[in-house]
C-alpha positions in Angstrom: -2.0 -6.5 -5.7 -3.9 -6.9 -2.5 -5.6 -4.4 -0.3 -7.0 -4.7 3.0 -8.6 -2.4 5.7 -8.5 -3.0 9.2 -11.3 -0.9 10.8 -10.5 -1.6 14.4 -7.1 0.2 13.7 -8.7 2.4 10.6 -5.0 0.7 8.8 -4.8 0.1 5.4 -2.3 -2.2 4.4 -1.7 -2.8 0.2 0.8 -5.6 -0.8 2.2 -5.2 -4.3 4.1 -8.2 -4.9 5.0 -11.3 -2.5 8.3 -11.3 -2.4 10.3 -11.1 0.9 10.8 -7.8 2.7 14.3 -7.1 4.0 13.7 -3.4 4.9 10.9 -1.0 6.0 11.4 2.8 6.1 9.2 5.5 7.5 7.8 7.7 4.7 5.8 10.2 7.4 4.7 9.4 10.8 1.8 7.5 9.4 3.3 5.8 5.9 6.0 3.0 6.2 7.0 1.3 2.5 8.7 -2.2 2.8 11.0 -2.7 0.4 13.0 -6.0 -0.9 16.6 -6.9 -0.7 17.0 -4.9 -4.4 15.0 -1.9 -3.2 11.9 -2.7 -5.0 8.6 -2.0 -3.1 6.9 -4.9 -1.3 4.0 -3.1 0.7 2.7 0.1 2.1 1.2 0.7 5.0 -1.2 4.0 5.9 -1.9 4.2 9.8 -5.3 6.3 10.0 -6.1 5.8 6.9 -9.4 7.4 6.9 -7.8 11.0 7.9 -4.5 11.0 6.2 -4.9 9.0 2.8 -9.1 9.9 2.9 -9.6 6.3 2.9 -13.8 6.7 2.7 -13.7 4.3 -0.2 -11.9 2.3 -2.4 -12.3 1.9 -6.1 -9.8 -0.6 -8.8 -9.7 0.7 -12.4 -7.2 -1.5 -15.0 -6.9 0.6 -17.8 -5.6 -1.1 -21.1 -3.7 0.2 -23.9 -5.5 -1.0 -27.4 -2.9 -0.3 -30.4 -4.4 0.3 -33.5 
Protein backbone atom coordinates (compact mmCIF):
# COMPACT_ATOMS: atom_id res chain seq x y z
CA UNK A 1 0.00 0.00 0.00
CA UNK A 2 1.11 3.43 -0.97
CA UNK A 3 0.07 6.80 0.33
CA UNK A 4 0.77 10.09 -0.94
CA UNK A 5 -0.22 13.73 -0.16
CA UNK A 6 -0.36 16.36 -2.52
CA UNK A 7 -0.27 19.64 -0.62
CA UNK A 8 -0.78 22.08 -3.49
CA UNK A 9 -4.22 20.34 -3.99
CA UNK A 10 -4.47 19.17 0.01
CA UNK A 11 -5.28 15.41 -2.15
CA UNK A 12 -4.54 12.35 -0.72
CA UNK A 13 -4.36 9.61 -2.93
CA UNK A 14 -3.74 5.65 -1.28
CA UNK A 15 -3.15 2.85 -3.80
CA UNK A 16 -3.84 -0.59 -2.44
CA UNK A 17 -2.74 -2.88 -4.98
CA UNK A 18 -1.34 -2.29 -8.63
CA UNK A 19 -3.56 -3.86 -10.67
CA UNK A 20 -5.44 -2.10 -13.54
CA UNK A 21 -8.37 0.10 -12.85
CA UNK A 22 -11.37 -0.41 -15.11
CA UNK A 23 -13.91 1.67 -13.12
CA UNK A 24 -14.03 4.73 -10.68
CA UNK A 25 -17.17 5.65 -8.82
CA UNK A 26 -17.94 8.65 -6.72
CA UNK A 27 -18.41 7.72 -3.02
CA UNK A 28 -19.27 11.63 -1.94
CA UNK A 29 -18.40 14.73 -3.66
CA UNK A 30 -14.88 14.46 -2.29
CA UNK A 31 -14.18 10.34 -2.25
CA UNK A 32 -13.91 8.47 -5.62
CA UNK A 33 -12.75 4.46 -5.13
CA UNK A 34 -11.31 2.79 -8.35
CA UNK A 35 -12.10 -0.43 -8.59
CA UNK A 36 -10.74 -3.41 -10.96
CA UNK A 37 -12.46 -5.33 -13.74
CA UNK A 38 -13.75 -7.98 -10.67
CA UNK A 39 -14.80 -5.10 -8.43
CA UNK A 40 -11.98 -5.27 -6.07
CA UNK A 41 -10.57 -1.90 -4.84
CA UNK A 42 -7.61 -0.45 -6.61
CA UNK A 43 -7.24 3.18 -5.04
CA UNK A 44 -9.01 5.90 -3.14
CA UNK A 45 -8.84 9.19 -3.58
CA UNK A 46 -9.82 12.07 -0.70
CA UNK A 47 -10.07 15.65 -2.39
CA UNK A 48 -9.50 18.14 0.66
CA UNK A 49 -8.19 15.84 2.61
CA UNK A 50 -7.25 17.96 5.44
CA UNK A 51 -11.04 19.07 6.10
CA UNK A 52 -13.03 16.04 5.21
CA UNK A 53 -10.83 12.91 6.10
CA UNK A 54 -8.78 15.24 9.00
CA UNK A 55 -5.76 14.52 7.20
CA UNK A 56 -3.30 16.54 9.86
CA UNK A 57 -1.22 13.42 10.04
CA UNK A 58 -0.56 10.10 9.09
CA UNK A 59 0.45 7.16 11.11
CA UNK A 60 1.07 2.98 9.73
CA UNK A 61 0.45 0.37 12.51
CA UNK A 62 0.85 -3.60 11.15
CA UNK A 63 -0.58 -5.40 13.91
CA UNK A 64 0.23 -9.23 13.96
CA UNK A 65 -1.57 -12.16 15.20
CA UNK A 66 0.98 -14.46 17.48
CA UNK A 67 -0.89 -17.95 18.15
CA UNK A 68 0.04 -19.61 21.01
Amino acid sequence: MKVKYFSDTDTAHVEFTNREVSETKEISENVYIDLDAKGNLVNMTIEHAKENAGLTEFSYLEVLNKTQ
